[in-house]
DODRENDREN-510030 format. One record per residue: x, y, z of N, C-alpha, C in turn. Coordinates in nm, 2 decimals, padded with zeros to 4 digits, m for minus. Layout:
BEGIN
X,Y,Z,X,Y,Z,X,Y,Z
...
//
This chain:
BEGIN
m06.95,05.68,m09.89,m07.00,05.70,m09.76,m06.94,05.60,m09.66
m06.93,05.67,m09.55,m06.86,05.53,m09.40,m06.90,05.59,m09.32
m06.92,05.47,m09.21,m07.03,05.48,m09.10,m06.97,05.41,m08.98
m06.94,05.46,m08.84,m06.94,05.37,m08.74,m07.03,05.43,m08.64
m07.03,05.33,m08.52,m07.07,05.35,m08.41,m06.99,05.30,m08.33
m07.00,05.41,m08.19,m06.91,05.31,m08.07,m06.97,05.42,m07.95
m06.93,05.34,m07.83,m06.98,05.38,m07.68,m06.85,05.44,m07.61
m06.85,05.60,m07.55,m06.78,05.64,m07.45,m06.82,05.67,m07.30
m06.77,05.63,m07.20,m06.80,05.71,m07.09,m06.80,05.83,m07.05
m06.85,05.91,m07.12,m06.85,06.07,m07.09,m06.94,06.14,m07.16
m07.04,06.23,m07.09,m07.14,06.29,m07.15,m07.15,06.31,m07.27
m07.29,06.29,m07.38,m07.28,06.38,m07.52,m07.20,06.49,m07.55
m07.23,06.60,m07.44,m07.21,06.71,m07.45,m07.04,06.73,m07.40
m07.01,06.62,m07.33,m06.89,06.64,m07.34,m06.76,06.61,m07.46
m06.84,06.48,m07.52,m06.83,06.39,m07.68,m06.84,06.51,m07.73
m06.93,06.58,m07.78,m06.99,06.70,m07.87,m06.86,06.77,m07.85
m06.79,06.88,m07.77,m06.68,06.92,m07.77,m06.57,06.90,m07.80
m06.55,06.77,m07.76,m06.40,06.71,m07.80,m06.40,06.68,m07.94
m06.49,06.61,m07.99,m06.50,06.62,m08.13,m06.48,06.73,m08.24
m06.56,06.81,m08.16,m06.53,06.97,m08.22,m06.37,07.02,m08.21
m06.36,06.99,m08.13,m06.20,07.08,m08.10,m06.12,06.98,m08.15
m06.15,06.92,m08.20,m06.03,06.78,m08.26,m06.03,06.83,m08.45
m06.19,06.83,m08.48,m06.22,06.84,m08.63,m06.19,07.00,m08.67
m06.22,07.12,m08.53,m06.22,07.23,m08.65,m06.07,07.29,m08.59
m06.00,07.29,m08.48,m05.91,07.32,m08.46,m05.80,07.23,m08.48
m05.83,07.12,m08.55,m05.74,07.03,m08.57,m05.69,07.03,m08.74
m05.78,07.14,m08.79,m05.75,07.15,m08.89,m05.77,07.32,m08.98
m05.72,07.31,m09.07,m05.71,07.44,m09.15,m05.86,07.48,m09.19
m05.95,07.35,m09.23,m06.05,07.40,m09.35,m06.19,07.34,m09.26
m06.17,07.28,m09.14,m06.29,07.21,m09.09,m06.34,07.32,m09.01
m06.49,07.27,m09.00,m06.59,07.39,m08.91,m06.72,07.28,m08.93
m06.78,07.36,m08.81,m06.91,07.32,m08.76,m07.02,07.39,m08.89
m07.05,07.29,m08.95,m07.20,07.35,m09.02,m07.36,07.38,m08.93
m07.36,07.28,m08.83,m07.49,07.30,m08.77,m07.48,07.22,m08.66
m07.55,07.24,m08.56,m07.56,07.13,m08.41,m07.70,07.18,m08.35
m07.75,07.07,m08.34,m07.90,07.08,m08.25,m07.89,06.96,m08.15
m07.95,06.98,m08.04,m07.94,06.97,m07.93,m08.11,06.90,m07.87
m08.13,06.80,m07.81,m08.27,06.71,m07.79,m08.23,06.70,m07.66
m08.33,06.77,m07.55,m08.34,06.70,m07.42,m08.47,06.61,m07.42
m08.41,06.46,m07.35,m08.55,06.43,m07.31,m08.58,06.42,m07.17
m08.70,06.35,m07.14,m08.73,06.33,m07.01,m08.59,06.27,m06.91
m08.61,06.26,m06.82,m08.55,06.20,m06.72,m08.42,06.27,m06.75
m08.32,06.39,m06.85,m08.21,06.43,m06.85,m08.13,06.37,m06.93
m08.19,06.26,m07.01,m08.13,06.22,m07.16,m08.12,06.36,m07.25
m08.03,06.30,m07.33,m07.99,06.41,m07.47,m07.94,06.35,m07.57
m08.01,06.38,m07.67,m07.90,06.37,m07.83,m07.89,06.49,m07.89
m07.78,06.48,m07.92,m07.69,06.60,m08.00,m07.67,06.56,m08.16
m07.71,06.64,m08.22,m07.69,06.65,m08.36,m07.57,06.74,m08.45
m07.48,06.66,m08.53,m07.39,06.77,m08.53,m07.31,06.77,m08.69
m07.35,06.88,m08.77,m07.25,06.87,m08.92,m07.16,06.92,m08.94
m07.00,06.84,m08.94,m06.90,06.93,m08.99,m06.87,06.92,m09.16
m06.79,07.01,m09.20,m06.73,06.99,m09.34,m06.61,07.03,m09.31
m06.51,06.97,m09.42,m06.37,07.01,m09.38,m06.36,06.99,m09.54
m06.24,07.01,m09.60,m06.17,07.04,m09.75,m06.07,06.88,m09.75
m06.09,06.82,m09.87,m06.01,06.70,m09.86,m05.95,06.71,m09.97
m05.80,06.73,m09.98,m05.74,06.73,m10.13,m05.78,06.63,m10.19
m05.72,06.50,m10.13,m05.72,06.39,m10.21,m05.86,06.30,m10.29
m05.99,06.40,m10.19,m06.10,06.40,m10.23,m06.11,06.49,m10.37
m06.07,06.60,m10.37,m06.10,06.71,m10.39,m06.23,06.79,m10.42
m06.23,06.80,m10.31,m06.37,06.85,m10.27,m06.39,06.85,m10.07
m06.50,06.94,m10.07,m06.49,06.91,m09.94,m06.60,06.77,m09.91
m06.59,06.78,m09.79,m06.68,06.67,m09.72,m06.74,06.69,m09.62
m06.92,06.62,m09.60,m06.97,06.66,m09.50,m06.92,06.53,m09.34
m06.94,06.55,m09.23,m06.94,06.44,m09.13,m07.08,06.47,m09.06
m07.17,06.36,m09.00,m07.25,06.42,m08.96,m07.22,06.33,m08.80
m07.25,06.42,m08.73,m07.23,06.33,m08.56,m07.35,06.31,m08.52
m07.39,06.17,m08.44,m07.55,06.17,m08.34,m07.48,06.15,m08.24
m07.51,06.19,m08.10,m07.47,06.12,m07.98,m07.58,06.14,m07.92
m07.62,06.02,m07.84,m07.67,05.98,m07.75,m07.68,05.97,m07.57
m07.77,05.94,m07.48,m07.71,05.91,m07.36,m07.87,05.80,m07.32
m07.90,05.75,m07.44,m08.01,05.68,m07.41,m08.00,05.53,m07.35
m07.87,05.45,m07.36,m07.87,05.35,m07.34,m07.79,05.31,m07.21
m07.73,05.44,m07.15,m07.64,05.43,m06.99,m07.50,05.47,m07.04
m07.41,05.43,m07.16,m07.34,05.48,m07.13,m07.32,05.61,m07.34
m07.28,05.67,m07.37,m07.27,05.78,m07.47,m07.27,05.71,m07.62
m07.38,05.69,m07.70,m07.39,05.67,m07.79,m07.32,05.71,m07.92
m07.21,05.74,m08.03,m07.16,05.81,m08.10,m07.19,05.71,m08.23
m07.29,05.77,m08.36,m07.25,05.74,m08.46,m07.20,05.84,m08.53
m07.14,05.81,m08.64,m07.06,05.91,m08.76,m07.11,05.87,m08.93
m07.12,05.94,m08.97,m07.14,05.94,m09.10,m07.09,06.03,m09.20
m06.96,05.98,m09.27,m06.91,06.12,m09.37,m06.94,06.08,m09.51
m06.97,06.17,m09.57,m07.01,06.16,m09.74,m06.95,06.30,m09.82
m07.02,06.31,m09.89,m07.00,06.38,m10.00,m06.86,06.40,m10.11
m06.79,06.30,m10.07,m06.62,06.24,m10.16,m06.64,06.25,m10.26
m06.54,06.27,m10.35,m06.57,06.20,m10.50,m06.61,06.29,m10.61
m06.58,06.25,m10.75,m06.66,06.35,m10.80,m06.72,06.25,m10.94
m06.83,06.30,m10.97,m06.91,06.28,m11.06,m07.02,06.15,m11.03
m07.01,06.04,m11.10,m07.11,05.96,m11.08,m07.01,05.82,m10.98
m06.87,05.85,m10.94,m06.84,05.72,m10.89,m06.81,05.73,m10.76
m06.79,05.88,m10.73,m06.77,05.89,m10.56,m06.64,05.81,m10.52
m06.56,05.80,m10.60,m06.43,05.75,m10.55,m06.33,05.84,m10.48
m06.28,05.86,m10.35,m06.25,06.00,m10.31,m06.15,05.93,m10.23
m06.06,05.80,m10.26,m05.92,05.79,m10.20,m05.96,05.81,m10.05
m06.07,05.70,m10.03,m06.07,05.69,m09.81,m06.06,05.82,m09.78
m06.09,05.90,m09.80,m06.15,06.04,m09.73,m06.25,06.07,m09.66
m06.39,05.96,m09.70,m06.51,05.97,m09.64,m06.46,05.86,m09.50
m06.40,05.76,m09.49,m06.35,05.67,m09.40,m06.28,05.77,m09.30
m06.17,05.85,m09.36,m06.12,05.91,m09.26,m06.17,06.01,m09.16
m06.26,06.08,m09.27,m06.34,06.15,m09.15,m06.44,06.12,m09.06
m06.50,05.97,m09.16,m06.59,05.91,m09.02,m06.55,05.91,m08.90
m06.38,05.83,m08.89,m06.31,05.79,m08.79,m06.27,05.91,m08.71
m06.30,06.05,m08.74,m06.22,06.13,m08.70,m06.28,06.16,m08.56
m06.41,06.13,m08.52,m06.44,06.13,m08.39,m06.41,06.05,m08.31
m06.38,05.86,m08.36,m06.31,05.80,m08.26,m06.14,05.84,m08.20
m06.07,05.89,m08.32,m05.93,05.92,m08.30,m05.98,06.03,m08.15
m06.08,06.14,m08.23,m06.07,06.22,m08.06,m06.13,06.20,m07.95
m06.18,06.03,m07.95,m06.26,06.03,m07.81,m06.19,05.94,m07.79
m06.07,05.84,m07.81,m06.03,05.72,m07.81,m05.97,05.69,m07.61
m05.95,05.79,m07.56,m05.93,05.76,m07.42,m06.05,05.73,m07.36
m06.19,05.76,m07.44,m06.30,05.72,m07.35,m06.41,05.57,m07.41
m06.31,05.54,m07.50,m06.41,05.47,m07.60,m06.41,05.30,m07.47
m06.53,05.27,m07.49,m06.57,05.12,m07.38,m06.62,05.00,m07.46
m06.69,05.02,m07.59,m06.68,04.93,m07.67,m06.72,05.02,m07.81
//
């Protein structure tokens, strides 16, 4: 399992897209498993979002899960990829790393800290 967080200047829903068209059109085996969507009061939103994509060196696929936010002023993004590995040791050759990272690689012109 690997995990970051980081802050962009540009809507969830704008984050939510580029992410997408980075992960499933950026690749052969990646796709959207699910995305739900939370408005709150005052025009806040978090976006919920699971991809999987096929990892040789994993072998196996892998889930990513996205949150974005717009609760704290400027676009909240964490990442979480799992499912690497096989059997009881989950060793899957930084595959769960790379796909964490794969939303900062596609947001990296908006990333602020």
């Amino acid at each position: 399992m690997a995990d970051t967080t980081f802050y962009v200047n540009i809507t969830p829903h704008q984050a939510a897209q580029a992410i997408e068209a980075f992960i499933v059109n950026g690749s052969v085996t990646g796709e959207v498993i699910d995305r739900y969507v939370l408005t709150a009061p005052g025009g806040y939103s978090c976006i919920t979002a699971v991809f999987e994509k096929h990892f040789m060196r994993a072998g196996n696929r892998l889930t990513l899960t996205v949150v974005l936010d717009d609760f704290s002023g400027y676009t909240r993004v964490h990442t979480v990829g799992g499912g690497g590995g096989e059997g009881l040791f989950r060793f899957d050759w930084g595959a769960s790393r790379s796909f964490a990272d794969a939303p900062q690689q596609a947001l990296a012109p908006y990333i602020v800290r």
